[in-house]
C-alpha positions as a Markdown table, in Angstrom:
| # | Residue | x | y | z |
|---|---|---|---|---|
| 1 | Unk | 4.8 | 18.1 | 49.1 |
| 2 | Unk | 2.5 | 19.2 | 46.4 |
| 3 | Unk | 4.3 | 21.2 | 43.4 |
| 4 | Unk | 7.7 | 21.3 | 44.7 |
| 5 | Unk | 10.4 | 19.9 | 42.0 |
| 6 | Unk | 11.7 | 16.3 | 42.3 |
| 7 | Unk | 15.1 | 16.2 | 44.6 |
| 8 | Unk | 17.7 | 14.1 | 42.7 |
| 9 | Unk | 20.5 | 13.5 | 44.3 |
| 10 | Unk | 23.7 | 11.7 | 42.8 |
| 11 | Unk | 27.3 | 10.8 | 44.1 |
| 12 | Unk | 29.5 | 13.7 | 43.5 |
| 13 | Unk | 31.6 | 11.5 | 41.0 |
| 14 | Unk | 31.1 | 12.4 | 37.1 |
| 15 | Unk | 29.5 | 9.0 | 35.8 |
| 16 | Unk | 27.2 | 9.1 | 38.4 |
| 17 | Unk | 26.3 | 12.8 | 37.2 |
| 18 | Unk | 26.0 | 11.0 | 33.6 |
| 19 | Unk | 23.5 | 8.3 | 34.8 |
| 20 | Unk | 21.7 | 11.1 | 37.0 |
| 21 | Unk | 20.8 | 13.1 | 33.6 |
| 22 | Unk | 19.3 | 9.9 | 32.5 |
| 23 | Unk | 17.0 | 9.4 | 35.8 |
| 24 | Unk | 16.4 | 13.4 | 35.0 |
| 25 | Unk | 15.1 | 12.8 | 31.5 |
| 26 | Unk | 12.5 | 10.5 | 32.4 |
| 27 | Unk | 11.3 | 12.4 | 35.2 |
| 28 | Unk | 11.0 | 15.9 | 32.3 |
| 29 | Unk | 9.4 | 13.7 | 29.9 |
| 30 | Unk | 6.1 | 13.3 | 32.5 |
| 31 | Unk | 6.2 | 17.0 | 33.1 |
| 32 | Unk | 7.8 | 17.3 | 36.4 |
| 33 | Unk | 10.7 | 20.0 | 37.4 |
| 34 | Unk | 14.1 | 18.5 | 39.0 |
| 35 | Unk | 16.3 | 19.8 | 41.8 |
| 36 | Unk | 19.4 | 18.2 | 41.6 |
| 37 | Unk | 22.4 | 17.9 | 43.8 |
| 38 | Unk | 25.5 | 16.0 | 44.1 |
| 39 | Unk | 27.4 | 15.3 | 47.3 |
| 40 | Unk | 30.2 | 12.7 | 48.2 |
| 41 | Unk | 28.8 | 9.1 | 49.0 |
| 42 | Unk | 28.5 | 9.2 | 53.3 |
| 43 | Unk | 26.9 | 12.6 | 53.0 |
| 44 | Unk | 24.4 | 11.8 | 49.9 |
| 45 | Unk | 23.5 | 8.6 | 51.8 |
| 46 | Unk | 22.9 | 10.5 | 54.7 |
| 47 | Unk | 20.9 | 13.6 | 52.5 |
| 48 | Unk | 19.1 | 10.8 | 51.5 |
| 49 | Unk | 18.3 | 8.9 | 55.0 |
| 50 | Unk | 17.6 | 12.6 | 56.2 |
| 51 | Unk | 14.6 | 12.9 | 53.5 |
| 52 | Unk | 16.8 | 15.9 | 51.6 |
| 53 | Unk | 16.5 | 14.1 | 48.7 |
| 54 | Unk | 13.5 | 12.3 | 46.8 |
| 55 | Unk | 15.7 | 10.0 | 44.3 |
| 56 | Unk | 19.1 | 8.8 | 44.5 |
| 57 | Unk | 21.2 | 8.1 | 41.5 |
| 58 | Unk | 22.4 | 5.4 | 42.4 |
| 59 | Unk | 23.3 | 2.8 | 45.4 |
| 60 | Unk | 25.8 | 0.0 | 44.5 |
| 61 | Unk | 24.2 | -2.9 | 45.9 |
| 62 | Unk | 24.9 | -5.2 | 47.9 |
| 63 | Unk | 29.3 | -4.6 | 48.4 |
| 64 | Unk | 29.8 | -0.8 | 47.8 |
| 65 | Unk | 26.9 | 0.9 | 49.1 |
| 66 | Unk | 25.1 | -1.5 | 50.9 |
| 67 | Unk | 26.4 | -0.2 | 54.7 |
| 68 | Unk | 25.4 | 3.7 | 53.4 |
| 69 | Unk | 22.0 | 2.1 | 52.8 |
| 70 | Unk | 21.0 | -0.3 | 55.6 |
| 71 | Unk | 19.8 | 2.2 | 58.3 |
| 72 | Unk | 17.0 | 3.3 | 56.5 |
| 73 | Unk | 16.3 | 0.8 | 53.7 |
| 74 | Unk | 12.8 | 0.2 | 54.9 |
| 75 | Unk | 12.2 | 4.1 | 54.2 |
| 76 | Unk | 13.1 | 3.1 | 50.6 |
| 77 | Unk | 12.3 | 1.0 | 47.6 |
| 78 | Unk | 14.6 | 0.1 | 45.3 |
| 79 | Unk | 13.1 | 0.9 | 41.6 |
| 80 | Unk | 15.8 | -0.5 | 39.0 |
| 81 | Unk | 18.6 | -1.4 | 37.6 |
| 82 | Unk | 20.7 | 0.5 | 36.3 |
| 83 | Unk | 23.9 | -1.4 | 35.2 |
| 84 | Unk | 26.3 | -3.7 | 37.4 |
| 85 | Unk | 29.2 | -2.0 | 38.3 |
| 86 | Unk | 32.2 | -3.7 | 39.5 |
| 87 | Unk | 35.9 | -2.1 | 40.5 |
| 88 | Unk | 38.9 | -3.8 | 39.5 |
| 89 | Unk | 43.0 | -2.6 | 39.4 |
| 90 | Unk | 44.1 | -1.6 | 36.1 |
| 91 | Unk | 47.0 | -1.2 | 33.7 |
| 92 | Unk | 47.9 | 0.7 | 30.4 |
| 93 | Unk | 47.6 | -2.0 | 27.8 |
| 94 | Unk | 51.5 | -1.9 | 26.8 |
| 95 | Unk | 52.6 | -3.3 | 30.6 |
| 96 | Unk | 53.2 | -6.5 | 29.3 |
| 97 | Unk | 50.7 | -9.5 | 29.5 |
| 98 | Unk | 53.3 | -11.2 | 32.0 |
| 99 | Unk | 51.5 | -9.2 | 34.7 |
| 100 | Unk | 48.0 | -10.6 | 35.1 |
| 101 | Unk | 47.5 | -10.3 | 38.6 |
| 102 | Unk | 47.8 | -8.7 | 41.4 |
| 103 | Unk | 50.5 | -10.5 | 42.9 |
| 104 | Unk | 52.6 | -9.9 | 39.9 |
| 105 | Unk | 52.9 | -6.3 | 41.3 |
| 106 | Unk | 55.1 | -8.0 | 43.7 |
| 107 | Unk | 57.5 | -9.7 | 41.2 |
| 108 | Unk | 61.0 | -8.2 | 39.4 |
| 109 | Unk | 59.5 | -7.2 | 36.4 |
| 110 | Unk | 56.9 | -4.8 | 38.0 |
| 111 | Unk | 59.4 | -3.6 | 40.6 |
| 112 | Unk | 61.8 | -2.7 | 37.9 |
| 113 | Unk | 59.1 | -0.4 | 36.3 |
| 114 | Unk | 55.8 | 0.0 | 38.2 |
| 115 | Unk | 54.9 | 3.4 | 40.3 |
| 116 | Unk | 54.5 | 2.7 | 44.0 |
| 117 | Unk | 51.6 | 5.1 | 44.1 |
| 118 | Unk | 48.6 | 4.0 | 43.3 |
| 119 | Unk | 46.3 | 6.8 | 43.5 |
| 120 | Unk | 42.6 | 6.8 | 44.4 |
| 121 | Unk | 39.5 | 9.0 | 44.6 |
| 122 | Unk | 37.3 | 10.0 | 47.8 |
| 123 | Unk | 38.1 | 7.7 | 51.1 |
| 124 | Unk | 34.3 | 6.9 | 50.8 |
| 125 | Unk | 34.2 | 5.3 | 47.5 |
| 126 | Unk | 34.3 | 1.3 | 47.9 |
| 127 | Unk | 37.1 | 1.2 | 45.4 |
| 128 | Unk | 38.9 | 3.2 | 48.1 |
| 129 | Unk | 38.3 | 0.9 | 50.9 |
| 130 | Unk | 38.8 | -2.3 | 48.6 |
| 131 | Unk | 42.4 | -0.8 | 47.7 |
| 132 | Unk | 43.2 | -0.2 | 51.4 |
| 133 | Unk | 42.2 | -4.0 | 52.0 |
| 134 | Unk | 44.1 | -5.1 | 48.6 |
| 135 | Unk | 47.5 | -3.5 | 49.7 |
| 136 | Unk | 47.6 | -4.6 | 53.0 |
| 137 | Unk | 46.3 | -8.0 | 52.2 |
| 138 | Unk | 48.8 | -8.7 | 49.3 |
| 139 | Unk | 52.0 | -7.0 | 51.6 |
| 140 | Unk | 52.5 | -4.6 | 48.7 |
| 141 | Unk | 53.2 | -2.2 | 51.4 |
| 142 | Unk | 56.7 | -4.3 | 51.9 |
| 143 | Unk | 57.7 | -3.3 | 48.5 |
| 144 | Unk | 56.9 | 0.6 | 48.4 |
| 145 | Unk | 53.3 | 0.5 | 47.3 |
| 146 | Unk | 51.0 | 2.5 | 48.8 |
| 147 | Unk | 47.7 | 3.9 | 48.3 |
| 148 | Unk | 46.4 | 7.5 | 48.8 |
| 149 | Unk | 42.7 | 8.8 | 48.2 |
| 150 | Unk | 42.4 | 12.4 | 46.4 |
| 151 | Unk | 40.0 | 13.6 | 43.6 |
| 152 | Unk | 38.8 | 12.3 | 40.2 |
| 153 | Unk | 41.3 | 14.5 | 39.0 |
| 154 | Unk | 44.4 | 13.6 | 40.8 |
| 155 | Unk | 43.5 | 9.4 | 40.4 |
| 156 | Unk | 42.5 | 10.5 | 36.6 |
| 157 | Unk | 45.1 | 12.9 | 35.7 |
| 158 | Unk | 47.8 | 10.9 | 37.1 |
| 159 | Unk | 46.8 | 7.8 | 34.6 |
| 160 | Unk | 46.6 | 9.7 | 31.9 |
| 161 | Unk | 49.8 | 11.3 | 32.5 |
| 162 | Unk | 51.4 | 8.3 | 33.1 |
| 163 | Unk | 50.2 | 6.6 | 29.6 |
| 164 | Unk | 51.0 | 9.6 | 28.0 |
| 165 | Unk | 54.7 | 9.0 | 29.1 |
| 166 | Unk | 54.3 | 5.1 | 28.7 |
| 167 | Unk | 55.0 | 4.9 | 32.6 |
| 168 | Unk | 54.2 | 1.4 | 34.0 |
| 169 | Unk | 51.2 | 2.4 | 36.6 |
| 170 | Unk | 48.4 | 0.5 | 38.6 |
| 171 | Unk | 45.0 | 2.3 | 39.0 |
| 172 | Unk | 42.2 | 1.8 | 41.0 |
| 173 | Unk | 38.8 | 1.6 | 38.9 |
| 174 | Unk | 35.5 | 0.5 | 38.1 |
| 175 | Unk | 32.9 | -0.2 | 35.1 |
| 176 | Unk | 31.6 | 2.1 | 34.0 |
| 177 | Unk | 33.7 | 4.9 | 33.5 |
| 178 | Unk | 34.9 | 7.1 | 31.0 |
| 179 | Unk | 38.6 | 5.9 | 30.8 |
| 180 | Unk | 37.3 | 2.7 | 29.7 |
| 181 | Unk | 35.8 | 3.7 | 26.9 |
| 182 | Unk | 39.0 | 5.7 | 25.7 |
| 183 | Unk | 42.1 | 3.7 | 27.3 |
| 184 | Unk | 42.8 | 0.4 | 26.7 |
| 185 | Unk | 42.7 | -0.8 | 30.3 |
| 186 | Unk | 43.7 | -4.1 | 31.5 |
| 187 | Unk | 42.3 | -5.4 | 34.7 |
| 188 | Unk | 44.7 | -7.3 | 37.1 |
| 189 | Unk | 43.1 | -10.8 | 38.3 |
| 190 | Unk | 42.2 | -10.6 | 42.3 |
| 191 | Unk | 41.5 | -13.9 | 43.4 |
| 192 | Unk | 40.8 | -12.9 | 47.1 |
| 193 | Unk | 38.0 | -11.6 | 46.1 |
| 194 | Unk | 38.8 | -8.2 | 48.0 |
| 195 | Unk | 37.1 | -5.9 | 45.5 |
| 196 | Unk | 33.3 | -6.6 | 45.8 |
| 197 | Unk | 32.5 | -8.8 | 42.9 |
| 198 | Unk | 29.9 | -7.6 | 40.6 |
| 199 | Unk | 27.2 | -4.8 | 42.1 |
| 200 | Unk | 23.7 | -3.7 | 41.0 |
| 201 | Unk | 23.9 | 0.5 | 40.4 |
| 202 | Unk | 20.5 | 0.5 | 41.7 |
| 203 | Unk | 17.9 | 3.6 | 41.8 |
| 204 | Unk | 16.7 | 4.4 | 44.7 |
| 205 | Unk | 13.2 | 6.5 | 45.9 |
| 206 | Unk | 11.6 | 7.7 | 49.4 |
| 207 | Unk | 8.4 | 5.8 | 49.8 |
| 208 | Unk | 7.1 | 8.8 | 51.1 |
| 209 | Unk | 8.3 | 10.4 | 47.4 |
| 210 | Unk | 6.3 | 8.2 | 45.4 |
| 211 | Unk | 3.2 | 10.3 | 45.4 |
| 212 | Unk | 4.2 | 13.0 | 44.3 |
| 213 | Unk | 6.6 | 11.3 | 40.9 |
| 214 | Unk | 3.5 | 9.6 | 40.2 |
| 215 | Unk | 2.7 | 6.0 | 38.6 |
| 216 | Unk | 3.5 | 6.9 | 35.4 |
| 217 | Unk | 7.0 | 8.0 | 35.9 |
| 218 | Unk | 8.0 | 5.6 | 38.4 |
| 219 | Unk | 7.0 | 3.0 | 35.8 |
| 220 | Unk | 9.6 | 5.0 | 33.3 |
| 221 | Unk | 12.3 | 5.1 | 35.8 |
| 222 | Unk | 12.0 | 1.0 | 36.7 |
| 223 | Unk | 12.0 | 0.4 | 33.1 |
| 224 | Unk | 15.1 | 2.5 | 32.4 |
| 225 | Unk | 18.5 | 0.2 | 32.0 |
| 226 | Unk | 21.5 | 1.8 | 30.6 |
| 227 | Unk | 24.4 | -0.9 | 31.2 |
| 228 | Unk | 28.0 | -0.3 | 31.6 |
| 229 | Unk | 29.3 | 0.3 | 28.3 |
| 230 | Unk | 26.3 | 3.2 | 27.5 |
| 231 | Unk | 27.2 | 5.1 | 31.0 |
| 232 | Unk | 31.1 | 5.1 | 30.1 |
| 233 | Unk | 30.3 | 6.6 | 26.9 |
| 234 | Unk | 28.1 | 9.1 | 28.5 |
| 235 | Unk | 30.7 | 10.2 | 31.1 |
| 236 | Unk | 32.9 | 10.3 | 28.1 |
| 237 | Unk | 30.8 | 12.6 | 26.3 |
| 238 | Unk | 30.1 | 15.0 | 29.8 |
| 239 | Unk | 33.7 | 14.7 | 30.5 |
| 240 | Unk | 35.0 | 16.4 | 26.8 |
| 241 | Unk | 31.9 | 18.8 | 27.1 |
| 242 | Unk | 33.4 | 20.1 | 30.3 |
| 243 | Unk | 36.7 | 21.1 | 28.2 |
């Protein structure tokens, strides 16, 4: 293992690439080359399990992620922190207050106005599986809603289309993330307790890693905490640097 580069590996979503530069920081600041990669979240856990990669960046613990983890969490120790992420379903500010849950999705004044699609990201996202659970739980399927996983871009695009057009429309998100930090968002109450509750973005190493990151750094990279307001603002920042 001696002088090859650290293998980071992050969830092929864009705040998880934000929080991954982060990681990557610390790990230049005591001298030591990165390889990075990004995947979608079965096949980074599985990269991961596989001992492709050294670092992961980061498992939601214990709702999202915590299945993805469990086969080979003894092969693992759990560093940090990160922030506590939690997923939630969302409107534009300007759908009236009336509408505070989701229940209310089923009641005249969001069937006059509210798009049946509620659009998601990858199927292996928990917010994906949540949503699945959510709709089917809450019979919205009886009314026209239905949900459909895609990319970042369709789920992302499609909001901010839709407040661009003041268009009445639910999505399917989570702190942090960079529409947070520019979109008034309102989250819808969910008293089933379908979405997860409140996680812990943890970082994530191969014991048999350790060695070769070294005291030093590992000590940096438990110590580093970012929160949930700092990561949206950094996926904010990546995402109008990619434009």
């Amino acid at each position: 293992m001696s002088g090859r580069p650290i293998r980071v590996g992050h969830i092929d979503l864009s705040f998880h690439d934000a929080s991954a530069r982060e990681v990557e920081a610390v790990l230049a600041g005591e001298g030591l080359a990165v390889e990075r990669s990004a995947a979608p979240h079965e096949e980074m856990f599985a990269r991961l399990g596989r001992g492709e990669v050294d670092v992961l960046v980061s498992a939601w613990l214990p709702s999202s992620h915590g299945a993805y983890l469990a086969p080979f969490e003894a092969e693992v120790r759990k560093l940090g922190i990160l922030y506590e992420p939690f997923c939630f379903w969302g409107v534009p500010h300007y759908v009236p207050d009336a509408i505070t849950s989701v229940a209310d999705l089923l009641g005249p004044m969001a069937l006059r106005r509210m798009d049946r699609l509620i659009q998601g990201i990858n199927p292996g996202a928990g917010i994906s599986r949540f949503s699945k659970a959510i709709v089917a739980a809450y019979a919205l399927d009886v009314a026209g809603y239905h949900f459909e996983t895609g990319t970042e871009a369709e789920c992302f695009g499609r909001f901010e289309k839709a407040v661009a057009e003041r268009r009445w429309v639910v999505v399917p998100l989570w702190h942090p993330q960079w529409l947070n930090h520019r979109y008034k968002i309102r989250a819808l109450l969910e008293p089933r307790g379908l979405l997860g509750g409140r996680d812990e973005a943890t970082l994530i190493v191969r014991k048999e890693a350790e060695a070769l990151i070294g005291e030093r750094a590992l000590a940096g990279l438990a110590r580093l905490s970012l929160g949930n307001a700092k990561v949206s603002a950094l996926d904010d920042a990546l995402q109008r640097a990619r434009r």
